[in-house]
C-alpha positions as CSV (number, residue, x, y, z in Angstrom):
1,X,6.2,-15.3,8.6
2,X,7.6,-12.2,7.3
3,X,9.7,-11.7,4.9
4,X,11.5,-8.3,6.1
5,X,11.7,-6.0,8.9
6,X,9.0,-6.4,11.6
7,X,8.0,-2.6,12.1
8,X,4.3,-3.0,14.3
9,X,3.1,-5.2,16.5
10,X,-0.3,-4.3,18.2
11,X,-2.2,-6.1,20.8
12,X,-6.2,-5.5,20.4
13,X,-9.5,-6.4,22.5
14,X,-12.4,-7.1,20.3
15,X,-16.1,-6.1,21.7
16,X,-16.6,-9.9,22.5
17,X,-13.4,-10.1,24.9
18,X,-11.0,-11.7,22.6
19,X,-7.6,-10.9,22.4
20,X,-6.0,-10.3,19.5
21,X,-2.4,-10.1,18.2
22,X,-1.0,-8.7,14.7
23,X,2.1,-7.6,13.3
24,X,2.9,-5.5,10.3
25,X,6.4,-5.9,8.2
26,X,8.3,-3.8,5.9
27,X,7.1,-6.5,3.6
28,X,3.8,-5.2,3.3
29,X,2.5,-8.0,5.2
30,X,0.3,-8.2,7.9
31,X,-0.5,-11.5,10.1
32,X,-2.6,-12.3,12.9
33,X,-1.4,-14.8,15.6
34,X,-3.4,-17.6,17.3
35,X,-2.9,-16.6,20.7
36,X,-4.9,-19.6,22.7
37,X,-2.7,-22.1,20.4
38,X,0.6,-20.3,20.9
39,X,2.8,-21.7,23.8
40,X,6.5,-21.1,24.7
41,X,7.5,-23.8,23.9
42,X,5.9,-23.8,20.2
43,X,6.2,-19.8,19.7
44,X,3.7,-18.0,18.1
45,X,1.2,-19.6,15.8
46,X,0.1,-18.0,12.9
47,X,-3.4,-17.7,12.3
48,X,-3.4,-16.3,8.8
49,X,-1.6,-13.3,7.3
50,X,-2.5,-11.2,4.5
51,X,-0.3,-8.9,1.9
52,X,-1.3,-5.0,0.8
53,X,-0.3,-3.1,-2.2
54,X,1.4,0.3,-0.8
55,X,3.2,3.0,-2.3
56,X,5.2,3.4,0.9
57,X,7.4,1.4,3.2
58,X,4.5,0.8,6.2
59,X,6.3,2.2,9.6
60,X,3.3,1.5,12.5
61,X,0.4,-0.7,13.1
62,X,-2.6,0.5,15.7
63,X,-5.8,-2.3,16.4
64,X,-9.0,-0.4,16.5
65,X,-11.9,-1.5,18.0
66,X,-15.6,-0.1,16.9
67,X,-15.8,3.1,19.1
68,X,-19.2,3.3,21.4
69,X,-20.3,6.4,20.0
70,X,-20.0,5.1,16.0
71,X,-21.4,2.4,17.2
72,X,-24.4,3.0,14.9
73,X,-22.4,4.2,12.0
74,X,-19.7,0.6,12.1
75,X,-19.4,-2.2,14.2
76,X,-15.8,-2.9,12.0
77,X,-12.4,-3.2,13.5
78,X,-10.2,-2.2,11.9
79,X,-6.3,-2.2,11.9
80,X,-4.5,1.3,11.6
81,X,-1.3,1.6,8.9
82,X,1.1,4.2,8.8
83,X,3.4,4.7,6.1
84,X,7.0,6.8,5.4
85,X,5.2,9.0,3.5
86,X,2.6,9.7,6.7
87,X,-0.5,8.4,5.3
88,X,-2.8,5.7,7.3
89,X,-5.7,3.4,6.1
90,X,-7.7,1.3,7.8
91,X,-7.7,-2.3,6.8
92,X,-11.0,-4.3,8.3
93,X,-9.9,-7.4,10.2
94,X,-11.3,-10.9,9.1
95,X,-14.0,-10.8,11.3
96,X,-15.9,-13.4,9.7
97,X,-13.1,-16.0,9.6
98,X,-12.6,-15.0,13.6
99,X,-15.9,-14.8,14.9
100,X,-15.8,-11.5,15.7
C-alpha cells in the first residue's frame, strides 16, 4: 500500500465503539485498514488510503477522537501529522464513507 517507509501507525476508538487502524508513510500517504475483513491469513485489508501535499518528510501519526469538553465546538476526528520540520495538522477522517 505504501510506497516508502512506514513511519505511524495509530490505533483509534471512535465515539460509536469502532475500532480504527491507520498508517502514515514517508510517501505522504495515509490508509485506513478494514479491521473486521482483515484475517491472518489474508493480512490487512485496506479500506481506502488517501495522499497529502507536505513540505516535510511526515515522521508520526496520532488518531484523535472528538474530546467531551469540545464536544459542542466539533464532533470531527481527526488524525494528528507530524513532520521533520515539527509542524502537525489535523487531517479529518472520512467519516462519512465510515459511518462514523
Amino acid at each position: 500500500m505504501h510506497h516508502g517507509k512506514v513511519v505511524g501507525l495509530s490505533f483509534g476508538e471512535t465515539p460509536s465503539g469502532q475500532t480504527r487502524l491507520f498508517s502514515l508513510g514517508q510517501d505522504n500517504r495515509i490508509a485506513e485498514y478494514e479491521l473486521a475483513r482483515s484475517t491472518p491469513a489474508t493480512g490487512l485489508v485496506v479500506a481506502y488510503h488517501h495522499d497529502f501535499a507536505s513540505t516535510s518528510l511526515p515522521t508520526s501519526l496520532c488518531f484523535a477522537p472528538p474530546l467531551q469538553y469540545f464536544k459542542h465546538h466539533s464532533t470531527r476526528t481527526l488524525l494528528i501529522i507530524t513532520g521533520e520540520c515539527s509542524r502537525a495538522r489535523g487531517r479529518p477522517t472520512a467519516t462519512a464513507q465510515h459511518g462514523v
